[in-house]
N, C-alpha and C positions, 0 to 999 in steps of 0.2 A: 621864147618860153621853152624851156625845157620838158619833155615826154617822158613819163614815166609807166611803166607796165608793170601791172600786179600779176604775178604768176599764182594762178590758180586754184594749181594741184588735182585732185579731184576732186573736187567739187566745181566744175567750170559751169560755163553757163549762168554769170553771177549777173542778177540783176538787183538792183537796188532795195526791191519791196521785200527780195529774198533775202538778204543782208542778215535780218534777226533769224531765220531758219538755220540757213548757213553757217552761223556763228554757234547755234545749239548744235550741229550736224558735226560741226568740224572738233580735231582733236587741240584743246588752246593751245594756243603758241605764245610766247613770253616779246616774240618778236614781232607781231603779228597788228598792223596799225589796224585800226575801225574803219568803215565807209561814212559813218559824221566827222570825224579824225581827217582826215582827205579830205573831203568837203570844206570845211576850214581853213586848212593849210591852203587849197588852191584856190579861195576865195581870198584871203589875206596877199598871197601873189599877183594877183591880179587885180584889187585893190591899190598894192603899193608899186605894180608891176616892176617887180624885183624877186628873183627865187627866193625860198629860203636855208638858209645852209645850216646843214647841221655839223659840217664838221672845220673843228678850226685851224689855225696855222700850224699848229703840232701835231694833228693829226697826224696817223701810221708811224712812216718813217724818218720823219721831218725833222726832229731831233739827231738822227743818227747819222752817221760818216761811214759809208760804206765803201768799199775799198776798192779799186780800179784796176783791172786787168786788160794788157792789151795783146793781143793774139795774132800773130801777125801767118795768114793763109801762105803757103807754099804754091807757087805760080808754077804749073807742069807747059813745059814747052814740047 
């Protein structure tokens, strides 16, 4: 099973009951998953115990042909 860690920020010290303060305290973020949000996802994986992925074969650079260079180090005797 994969481990995932939620960075913080300032507001650390998160506990779960604090979760609704927290979310009024902080400034929203558009990226920003919920603590029921988590709670699902990693019951659903453990459930099907199987992660879930959010990104697929094309993801990044998967599509693209990047060009190869090969650099050959000068050997000082």
């Amino acid at each position: 099973m994969r481990i995932y860690h939620t960075e913080h920020f300032r507001l650390a010290g998160w506990t779960p009951e604090g979760e609704e303060e927290r979310v009024a305290a902080s400034k929203p973020r558009r990226d920003e998953i919920q603590f029921a949000t988590w709670m699902e996802w990693i019951d659903r994986m453990r459930r099907f115990n199987a992660p879930m992925i959010f990104t697929l074969s094309d993801w990044g650079l998967a599509g693209v042909t990047l060009p190869e260079t090969t650099v050959q180090a000068k050997v000082r005797q």
